[in-house]
C-alpha positions in Angstrom: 0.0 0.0 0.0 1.4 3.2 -1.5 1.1 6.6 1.1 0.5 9.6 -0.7 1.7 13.2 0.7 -1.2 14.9 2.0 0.6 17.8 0.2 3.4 18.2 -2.5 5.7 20.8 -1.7 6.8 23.2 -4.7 10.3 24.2 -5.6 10.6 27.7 -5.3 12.0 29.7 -8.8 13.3 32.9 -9.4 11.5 35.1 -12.4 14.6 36.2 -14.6 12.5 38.5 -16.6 11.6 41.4 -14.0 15.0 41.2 -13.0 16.5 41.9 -16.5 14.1 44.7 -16.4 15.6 46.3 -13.1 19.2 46.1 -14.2 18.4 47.5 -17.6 16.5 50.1 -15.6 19.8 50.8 -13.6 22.1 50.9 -16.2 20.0 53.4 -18.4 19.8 55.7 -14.9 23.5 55.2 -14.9 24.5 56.4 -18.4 22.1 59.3 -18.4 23.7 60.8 -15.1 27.3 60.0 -16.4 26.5 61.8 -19.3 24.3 65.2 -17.1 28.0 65.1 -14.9 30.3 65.4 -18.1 29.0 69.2 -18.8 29.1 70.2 -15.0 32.3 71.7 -15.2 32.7 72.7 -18.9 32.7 76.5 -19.6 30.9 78.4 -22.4 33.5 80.2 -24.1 33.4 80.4 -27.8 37.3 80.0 -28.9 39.0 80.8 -32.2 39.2 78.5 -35.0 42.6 77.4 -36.3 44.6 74.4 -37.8 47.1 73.3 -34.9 48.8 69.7 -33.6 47.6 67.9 -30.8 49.1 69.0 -27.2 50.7 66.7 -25.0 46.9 65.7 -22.1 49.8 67.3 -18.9 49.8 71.0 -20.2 49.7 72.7 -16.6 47.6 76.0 -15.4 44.8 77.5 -17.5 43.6 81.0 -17.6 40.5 81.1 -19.3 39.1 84.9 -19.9 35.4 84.7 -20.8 33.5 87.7 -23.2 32.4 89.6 -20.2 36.3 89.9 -19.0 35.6 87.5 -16.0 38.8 85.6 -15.7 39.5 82.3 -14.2 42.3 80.2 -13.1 41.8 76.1 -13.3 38.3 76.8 -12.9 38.7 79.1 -9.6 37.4 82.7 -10.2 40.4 85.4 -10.6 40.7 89.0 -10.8 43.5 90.6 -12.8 44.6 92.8 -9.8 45.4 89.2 -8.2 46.1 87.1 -11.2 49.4 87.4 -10.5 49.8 86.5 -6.5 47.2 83.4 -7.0 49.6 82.3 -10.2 52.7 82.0 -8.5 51.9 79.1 -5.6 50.5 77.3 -8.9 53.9 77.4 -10.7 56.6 76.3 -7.9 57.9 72.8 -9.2 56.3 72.8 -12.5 57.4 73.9 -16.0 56.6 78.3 -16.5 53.9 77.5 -19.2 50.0 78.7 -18.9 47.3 78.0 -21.3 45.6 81.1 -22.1 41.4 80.3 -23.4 40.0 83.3 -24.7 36.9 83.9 -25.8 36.5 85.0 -29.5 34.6 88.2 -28.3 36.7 88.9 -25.3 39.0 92.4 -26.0 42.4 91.8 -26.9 43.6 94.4 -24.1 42.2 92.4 -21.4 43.9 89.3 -22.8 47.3 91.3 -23.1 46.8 92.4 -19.4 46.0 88.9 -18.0 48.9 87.9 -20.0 51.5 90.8 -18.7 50.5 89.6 -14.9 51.0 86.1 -15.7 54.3 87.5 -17.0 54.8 88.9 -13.5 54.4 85.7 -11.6 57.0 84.0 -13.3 55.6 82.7 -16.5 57.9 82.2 -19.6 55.9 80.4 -22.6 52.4 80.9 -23.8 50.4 78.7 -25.3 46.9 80.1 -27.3 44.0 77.8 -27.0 42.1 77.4 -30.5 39.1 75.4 -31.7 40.8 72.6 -34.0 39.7 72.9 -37.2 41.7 70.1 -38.7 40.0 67.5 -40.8 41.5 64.5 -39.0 
C-alpha cells in the first residue's frame, strides 16, 4: 500500500524577466547621469578657430578669460589685480607655461593684461587655446 503526501511541496524559482528589467533600468539611470555630470564643469567660451597639432593631455595651469572679462584660473574665479599672487603658488615645481582660453569676443587688451601679470608671476611660454579645425 502506497502513502501519498497529503501535500506536494513546490520548488521555489526565481522570475529572470523582471529582473532583467531592473538592471536595464539601472544601467540606463546610470549612463544618463554620467552623461548630465560630463557638462558640469565645462565653460561656455566660444574660442577661435585654427589648424594646430595635438598637445601633450599634462599641459599645466589654464587662464581662461570669458567675453564679459571674467577671468578664471583652473576653474577658480580670478581677478586681474590678483592674477598674479594666486599664479605663483601654482607654478613652484612645474614647468613656466600657462594656457591662455580666450573667448572670440573677449578684447584683446584684457587678454594682453591677463597675459603681462601672468608674465609677472614667473611665466615664460604661452600657449593660445584654439578650436581645431583640422579635418582628421
Amino acid at each position: 500500500m502506497k502513502f501519498h503526501k497529503g501535500r506536494r511541496s513546490k520548488r521555489g524559482r526565481i522570475e529572470i524577466i523582471p529582473m532583467i528589467d531592473v538592471m536595464f533600468f539601472l544601467l540606463a539611470t546610470f549612463i544618463l547621469a554620467s552623461l548630465t555630470m560630463q557638462n558640469i564643469h565645462s565653460l561656455g567660451i566660444n574660442l577661435p578657430e585654427g589648424a594646430v597639432p595635438p598637445t601633450p593631455e599634462n599641459t599645466g595651469v589654464t587662464l581662461t578669460i570669458k567675453k564679459d572679462s571674467a577671468m578664471l584660473l583652473n576653474d577658480t574665479p580670478v581677478t586681474l589685480a590678483d592674477l598674479s599672487t594666486k599664479l605663483e603658488p601654482m607654478l613652484k615645481g612645474k614647468d613656466n607655461r600657462i594656457i591662455v582660453a580666450a573667448d572670440n569676443a573677449t578684447p584683446q587688451g584684457m587678454v594682453v593684461q591677463a597675459m603681462l601679470q601672468a608674465r609677472r608671476a614667473g611665466v615664460e611660454h604661452f600657449m593660445i587655446a584654439v578650436m581645431s579645425n583640422n579635418p582628421d
